[in-house]
C-alpha positions in Angstrom: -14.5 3.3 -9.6 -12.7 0.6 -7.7 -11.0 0.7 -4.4 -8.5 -1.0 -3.1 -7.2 -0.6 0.8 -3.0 -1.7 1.3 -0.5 -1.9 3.2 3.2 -2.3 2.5 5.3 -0.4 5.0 5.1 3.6 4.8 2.3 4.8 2.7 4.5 7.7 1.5 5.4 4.9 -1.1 1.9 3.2 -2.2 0.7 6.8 -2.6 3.2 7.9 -4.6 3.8 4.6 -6.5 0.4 4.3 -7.6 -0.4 8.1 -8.6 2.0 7.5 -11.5 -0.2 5.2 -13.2 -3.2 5.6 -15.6 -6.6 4.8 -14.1 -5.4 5.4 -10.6 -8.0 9.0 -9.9 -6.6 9.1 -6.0 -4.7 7.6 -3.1 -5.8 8.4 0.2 -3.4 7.7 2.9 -5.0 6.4 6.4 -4.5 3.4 9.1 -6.4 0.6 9.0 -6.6 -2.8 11.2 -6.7 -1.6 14.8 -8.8 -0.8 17.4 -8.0 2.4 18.5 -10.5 4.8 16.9 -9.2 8.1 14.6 -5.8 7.6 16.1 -3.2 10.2 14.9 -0.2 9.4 13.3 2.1 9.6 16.5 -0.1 7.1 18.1 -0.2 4.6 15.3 3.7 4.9 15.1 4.3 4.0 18.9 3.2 0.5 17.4 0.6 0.0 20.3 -2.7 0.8 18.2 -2.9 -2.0 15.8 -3.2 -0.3 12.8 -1.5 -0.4 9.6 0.0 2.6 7.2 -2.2 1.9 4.5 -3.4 3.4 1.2 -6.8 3.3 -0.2 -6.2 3.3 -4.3 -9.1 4.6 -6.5 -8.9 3.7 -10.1 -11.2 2.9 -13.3 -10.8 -0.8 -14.0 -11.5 0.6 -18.0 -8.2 2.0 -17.8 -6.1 -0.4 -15.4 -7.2 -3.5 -14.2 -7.5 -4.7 -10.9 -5.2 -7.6 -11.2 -2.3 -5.5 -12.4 -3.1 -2.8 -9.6 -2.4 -5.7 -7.2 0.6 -7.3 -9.2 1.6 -3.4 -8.7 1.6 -3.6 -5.0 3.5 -7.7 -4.7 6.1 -5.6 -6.7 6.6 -2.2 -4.9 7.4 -4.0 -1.3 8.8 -7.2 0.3 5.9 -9.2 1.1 8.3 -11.6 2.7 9.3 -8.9 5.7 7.3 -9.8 8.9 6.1 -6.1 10.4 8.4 -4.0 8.4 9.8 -2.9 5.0 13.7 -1.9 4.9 14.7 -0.2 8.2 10.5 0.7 8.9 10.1 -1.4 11.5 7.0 -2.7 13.5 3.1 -3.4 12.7 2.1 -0.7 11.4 4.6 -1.5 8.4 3.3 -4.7 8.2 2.3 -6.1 4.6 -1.5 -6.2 4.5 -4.3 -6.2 2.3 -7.9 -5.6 3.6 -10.8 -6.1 1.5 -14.8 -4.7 1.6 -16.7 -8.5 0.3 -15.7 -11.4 -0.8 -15.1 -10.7 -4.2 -11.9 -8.8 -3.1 -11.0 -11.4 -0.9 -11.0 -13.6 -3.5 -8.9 -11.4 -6.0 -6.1 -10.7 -2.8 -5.8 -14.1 -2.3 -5.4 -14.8 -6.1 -2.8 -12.0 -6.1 -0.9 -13.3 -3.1 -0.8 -16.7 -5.0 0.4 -15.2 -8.4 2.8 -13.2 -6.2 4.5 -16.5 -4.9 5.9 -17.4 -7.7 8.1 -14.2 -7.8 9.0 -13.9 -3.5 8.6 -17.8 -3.1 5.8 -19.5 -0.4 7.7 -17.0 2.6 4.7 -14.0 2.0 3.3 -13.2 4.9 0.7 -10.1 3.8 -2.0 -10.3 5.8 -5.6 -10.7 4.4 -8.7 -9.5 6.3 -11.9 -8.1 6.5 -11.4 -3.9 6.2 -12.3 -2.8 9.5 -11.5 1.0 11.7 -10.1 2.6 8.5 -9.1 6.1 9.0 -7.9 8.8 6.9 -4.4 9.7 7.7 -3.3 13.5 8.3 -3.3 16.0 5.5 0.0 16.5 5.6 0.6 12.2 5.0 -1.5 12.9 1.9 0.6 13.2 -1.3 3.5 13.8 0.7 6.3 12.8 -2.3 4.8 15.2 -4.2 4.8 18.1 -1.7 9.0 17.0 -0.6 10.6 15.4 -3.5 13.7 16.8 -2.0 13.0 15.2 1.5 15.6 12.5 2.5 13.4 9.7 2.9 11.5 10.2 -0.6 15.2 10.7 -2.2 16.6 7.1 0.1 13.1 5.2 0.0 10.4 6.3 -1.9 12.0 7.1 -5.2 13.2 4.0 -6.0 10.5 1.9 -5.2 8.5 4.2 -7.6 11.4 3.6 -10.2 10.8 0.1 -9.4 7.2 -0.3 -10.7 7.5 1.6 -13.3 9.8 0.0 -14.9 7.9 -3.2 -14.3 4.2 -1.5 -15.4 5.5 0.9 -18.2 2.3 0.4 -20.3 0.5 1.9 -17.6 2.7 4.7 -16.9 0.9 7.9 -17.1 
């Protein structure tokens, strides 16, 4: 199993983006890229810890490959948008991408680069080393699934899953 830690504004939407998809065993929702250690998710949203809402995606590279999980996340957000997605606003909605070795590195970067010719040269998703990643809250974790009916899953969340699975329907569960 592969894992993969991103970013790209709430993680209600990378968790329940990616659960839709073959290969993909898990999402685990945390924060990631801070300093403050296991900070809650009030203190992450004040915008003063650093971290990012982020989602660590587990999935069989037999079944889905890791370039298309990647091509998956350039597609569900606006990796153009400087600390936010939509009307999420501030760091820890920032577009980010943080990797275990260099081998991941590499395949972000190649991502990002693949990605450009879709958003244009404007991405700013952040690339570094994966450092003070914590799990988020059990109520974060598959939080679509437990409140489809919530107004943020109907407004946001819904239609960015729509989004990529109409662009990945091969790999729709």
């Amino acid at each position: 199993m592969t894992s993969f830690v991103l970013g790209g504004g709430c993680f209600w939407c990378l968790d329940s983006t990616f659960m839709q998809f073959k290969g993909v065993s898990d999402v685990e929702v945390g924060y990631s890229g801070g300093a403050l250690p296991n900070p809650s998710y009030e203190a992450v949203c004040n915008g003063n810890t650093g971290h990012a809402e982020v989602a660590k995606v587990i999935f069989d590279e037999n079944e889905i490959p890791a370039s298309v999980i990647l091509d998956m996340f350039f597609t569900l957000h606006d990796p153009t948008q400087l600390n936010r997605q939509g009307a999420d606003v501030g760091t820890q909605y920032r577009s980010c991408m943080f990797y275990t070795d260099e081998e991941q590195r590499e395949q972000f970067e190649a991502a990002r680069d693949r990605a450009m010719a879709i958003w244009g040269p404007g991405i700013v998703t952040e690339i570094a080393p994966l450092a003070n990643y914590f799990v988020g809250e059990e109520y974060h974790q598959d939080f679509f699934a437990k409140n489809p009916g919530q107004g943020y899953c109907n407004a946001v969340v819904a239609p960015k899953m729509s989004k990529t699975r109409k662009a990945f329907t091969q790999y729709v569960r």
